[in-house]
N, CA, C and O of each residue as an XYZ file, in Angstrom:
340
protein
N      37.240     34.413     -7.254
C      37.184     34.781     -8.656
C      35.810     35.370     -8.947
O      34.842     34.617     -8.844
N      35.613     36.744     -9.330
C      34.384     37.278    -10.119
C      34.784     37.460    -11.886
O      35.811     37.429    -12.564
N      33.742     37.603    -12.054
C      33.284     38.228    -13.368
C      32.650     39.592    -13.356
O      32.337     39.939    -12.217
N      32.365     40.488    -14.330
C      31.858     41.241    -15.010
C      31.692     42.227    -15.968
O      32.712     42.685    -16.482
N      30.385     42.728    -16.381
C      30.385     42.887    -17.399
C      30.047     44.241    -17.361
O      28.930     44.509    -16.918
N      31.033     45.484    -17.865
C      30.784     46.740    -17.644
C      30.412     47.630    -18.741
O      31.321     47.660    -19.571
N      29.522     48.288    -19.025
C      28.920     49.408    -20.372
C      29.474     50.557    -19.730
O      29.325     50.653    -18.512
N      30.184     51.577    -20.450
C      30.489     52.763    -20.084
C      29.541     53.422    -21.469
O      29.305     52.875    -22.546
N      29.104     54.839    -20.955
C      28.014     55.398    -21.350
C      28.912     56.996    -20.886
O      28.984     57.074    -19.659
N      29.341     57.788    -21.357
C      29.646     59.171    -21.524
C      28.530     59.762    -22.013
O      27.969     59.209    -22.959
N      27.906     61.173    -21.394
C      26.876     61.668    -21.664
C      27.473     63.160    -21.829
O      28.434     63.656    -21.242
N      26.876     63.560    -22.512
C      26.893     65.459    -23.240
C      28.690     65.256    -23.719
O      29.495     65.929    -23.075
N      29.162     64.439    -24.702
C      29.965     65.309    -25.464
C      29.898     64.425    -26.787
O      29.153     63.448    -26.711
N      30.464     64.598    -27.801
C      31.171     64.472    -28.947
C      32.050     63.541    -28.618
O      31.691     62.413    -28.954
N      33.258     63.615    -27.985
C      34.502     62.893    -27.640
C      34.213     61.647    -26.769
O      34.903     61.158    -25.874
N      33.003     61.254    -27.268
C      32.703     59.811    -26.564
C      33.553     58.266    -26.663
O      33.521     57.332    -25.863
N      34.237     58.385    -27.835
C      35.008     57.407    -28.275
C      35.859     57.776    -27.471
O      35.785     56.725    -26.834
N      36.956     58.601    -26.676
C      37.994     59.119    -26.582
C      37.693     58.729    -24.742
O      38.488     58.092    -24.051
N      36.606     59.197    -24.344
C      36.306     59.005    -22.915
C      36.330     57.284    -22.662
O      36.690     56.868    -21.561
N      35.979     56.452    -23.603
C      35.812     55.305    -23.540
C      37.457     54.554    -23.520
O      38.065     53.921    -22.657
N      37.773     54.960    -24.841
C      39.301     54.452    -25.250
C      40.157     54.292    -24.045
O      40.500     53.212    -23.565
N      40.582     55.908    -23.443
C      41.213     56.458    -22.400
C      40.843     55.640    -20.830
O      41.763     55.705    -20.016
N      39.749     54.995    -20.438
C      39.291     54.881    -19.505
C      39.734     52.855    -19.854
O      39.969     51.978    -19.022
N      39.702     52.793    -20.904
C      40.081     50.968    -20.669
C      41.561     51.139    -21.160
O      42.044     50.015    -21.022
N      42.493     51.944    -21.645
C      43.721     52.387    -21.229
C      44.382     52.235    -20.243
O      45.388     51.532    -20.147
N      43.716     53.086    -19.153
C      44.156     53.252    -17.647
C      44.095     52.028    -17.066
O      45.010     51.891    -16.254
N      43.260     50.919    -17.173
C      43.084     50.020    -16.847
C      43.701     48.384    -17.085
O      43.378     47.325    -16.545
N      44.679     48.687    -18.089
C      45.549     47.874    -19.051
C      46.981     47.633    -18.124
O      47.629     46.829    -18.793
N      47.497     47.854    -17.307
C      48.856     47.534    -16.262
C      48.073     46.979    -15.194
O      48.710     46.506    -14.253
N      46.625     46.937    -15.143
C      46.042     45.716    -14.164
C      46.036     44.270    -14.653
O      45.855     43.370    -13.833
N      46.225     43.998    -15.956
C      46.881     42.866    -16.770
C      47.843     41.743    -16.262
O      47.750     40.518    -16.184
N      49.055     42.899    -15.867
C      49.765     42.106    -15.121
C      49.825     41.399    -13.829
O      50.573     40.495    -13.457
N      48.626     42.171    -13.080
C      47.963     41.875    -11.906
C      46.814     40.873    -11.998
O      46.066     40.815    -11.022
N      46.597     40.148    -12.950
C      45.828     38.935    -13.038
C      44.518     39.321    -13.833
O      43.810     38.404    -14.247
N      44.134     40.742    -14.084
C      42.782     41.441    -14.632
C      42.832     40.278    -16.103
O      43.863     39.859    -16.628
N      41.466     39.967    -16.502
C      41.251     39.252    -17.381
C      40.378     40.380    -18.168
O      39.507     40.868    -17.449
N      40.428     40.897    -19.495
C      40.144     41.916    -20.192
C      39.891     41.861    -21.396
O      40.778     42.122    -22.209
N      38.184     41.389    -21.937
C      37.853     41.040    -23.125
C      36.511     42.450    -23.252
O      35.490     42.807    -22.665
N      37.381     42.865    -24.441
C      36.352     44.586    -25.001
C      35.482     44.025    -26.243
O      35.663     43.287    -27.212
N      34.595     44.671    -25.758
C      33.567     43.743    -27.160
C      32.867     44.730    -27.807
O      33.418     45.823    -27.679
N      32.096     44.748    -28.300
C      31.695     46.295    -29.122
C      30.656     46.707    -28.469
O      30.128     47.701    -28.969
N      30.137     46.267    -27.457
C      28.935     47.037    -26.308
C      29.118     47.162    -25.157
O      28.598     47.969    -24.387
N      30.213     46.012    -24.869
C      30.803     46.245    -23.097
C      31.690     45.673    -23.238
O      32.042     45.053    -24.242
N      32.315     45.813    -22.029
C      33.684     44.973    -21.526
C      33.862     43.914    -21.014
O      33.454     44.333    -19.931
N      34.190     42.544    -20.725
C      34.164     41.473    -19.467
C      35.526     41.786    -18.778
O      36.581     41.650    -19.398
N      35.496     42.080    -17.875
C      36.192     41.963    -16.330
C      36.111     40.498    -15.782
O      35.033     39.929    -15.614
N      37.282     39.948    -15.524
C      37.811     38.988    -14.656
C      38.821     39.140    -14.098
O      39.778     39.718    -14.611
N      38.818     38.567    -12.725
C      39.748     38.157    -12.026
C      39.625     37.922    -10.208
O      38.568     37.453     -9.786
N      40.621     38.233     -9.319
C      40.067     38.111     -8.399
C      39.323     39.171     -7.860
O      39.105     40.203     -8.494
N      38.934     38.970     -6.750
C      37.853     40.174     -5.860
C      38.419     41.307     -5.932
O      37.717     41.986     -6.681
N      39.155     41.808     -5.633
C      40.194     42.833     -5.317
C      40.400     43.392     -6.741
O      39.982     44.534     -6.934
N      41.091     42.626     -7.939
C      41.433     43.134     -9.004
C      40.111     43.758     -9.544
O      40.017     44.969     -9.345
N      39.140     43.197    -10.149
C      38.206     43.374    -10.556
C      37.637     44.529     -9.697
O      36.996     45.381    -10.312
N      37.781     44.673     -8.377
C      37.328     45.805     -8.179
C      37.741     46.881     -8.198
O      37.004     47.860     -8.313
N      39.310     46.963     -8.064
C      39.855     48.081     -8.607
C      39.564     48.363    -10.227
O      39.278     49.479    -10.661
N      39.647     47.535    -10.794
C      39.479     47.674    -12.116
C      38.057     48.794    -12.600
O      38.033     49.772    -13.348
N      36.988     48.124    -11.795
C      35.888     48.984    -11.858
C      35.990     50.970    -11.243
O      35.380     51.956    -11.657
N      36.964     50.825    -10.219
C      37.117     51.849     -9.835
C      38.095     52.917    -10.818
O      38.119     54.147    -10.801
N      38.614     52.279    -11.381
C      39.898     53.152    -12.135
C      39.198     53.625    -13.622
O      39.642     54.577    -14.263
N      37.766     52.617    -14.167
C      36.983     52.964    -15.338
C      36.340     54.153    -15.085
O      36.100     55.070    -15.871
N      36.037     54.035    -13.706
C      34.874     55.013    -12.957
C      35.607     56.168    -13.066
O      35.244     56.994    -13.903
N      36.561     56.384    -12.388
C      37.378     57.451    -11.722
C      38.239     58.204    -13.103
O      38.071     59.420    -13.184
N      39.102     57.581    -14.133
C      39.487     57.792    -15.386
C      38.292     58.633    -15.880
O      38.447     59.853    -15.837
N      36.759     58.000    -16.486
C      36.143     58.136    -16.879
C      35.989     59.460    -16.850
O      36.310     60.206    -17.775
N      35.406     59.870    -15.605
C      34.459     60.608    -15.256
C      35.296     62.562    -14.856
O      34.789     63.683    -14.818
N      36.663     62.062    -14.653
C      37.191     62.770    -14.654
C      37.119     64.657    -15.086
O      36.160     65.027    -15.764
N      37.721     65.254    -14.829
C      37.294     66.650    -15.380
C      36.103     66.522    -15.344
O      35.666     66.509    -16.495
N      35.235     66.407    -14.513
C      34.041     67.117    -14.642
C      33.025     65.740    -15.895
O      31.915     65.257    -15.670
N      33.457     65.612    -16.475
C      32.639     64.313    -17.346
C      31.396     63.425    -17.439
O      31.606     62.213    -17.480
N      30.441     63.750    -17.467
C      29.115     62.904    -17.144
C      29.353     61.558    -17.685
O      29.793     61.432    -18.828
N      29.098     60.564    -16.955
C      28.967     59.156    -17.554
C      27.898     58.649    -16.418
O      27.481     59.155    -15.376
N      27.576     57.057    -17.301
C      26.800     56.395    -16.838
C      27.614     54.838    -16.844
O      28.223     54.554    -17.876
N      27.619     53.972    -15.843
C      28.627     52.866    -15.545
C      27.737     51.829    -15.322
O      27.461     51.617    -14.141
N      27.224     51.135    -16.157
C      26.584     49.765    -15.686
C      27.838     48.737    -15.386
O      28.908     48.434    -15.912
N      27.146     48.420    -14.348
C      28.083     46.793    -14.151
C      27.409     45.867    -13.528
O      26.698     46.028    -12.536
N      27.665     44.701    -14.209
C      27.320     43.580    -13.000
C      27.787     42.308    -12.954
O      28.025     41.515    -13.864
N      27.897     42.210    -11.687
C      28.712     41.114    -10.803
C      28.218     39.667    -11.564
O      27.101     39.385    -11.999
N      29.330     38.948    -11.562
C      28.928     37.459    -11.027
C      30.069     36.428    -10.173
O      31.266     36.686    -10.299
N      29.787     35.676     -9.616
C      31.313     35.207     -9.122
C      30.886     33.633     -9.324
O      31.416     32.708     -8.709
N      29.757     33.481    -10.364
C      29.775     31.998    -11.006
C      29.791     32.282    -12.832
O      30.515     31.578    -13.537
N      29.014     33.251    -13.367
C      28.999     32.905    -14.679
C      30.133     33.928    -15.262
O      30.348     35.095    -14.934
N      30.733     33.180    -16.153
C      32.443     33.626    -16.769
C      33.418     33.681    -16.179
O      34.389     34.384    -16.460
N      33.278     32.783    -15.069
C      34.425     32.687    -13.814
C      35.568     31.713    -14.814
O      36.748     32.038    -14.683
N      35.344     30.863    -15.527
C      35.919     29.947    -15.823
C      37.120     30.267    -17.109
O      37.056     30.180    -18.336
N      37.961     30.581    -16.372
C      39.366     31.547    -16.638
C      40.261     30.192    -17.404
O      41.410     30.362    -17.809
């Protein structure tokens, strides 16, 4: 079981809300796959197991950034603090 906690950051457009929205969208049918998914008004918390959580990070990334899209992706790990599901 990890945790984390991801800031998505879209750089050079206007449609920043829309890059954000769209990108924790894509990521919403990992739900059923055990993803634990709390959006807060500065970042996201990610839980679940190793595997989920890391796809999860990959599909924000990859959605995101798409067409050409500048972003910036903080994340960081824990696999003790907010483990407690």
């Amino acid at each position: 079981m990890i945790s984390c906690q991801v800031a998505l950051y879209p750089l050079a457009t206007k449609e920043f809300e829309k890059v954000i929205v769209d990108a924790l969208e894509a990521i919403q049918p990992l739900k059923e796959q055990g993803l634990t998914i709390e959006v807060g008004a500065m970042s996201t918390i990610l839980k679940g197991t190793d595997d989920i959580v890391w796809q999860g990070i990959r599909m924000l990334y990859e959605k995101s950034s798409e067409n050409g899209q500048q972003i910036v992706l903080n994340v960081q790990m824990s696999n003790e603090c907010g483990c407690d599901i």
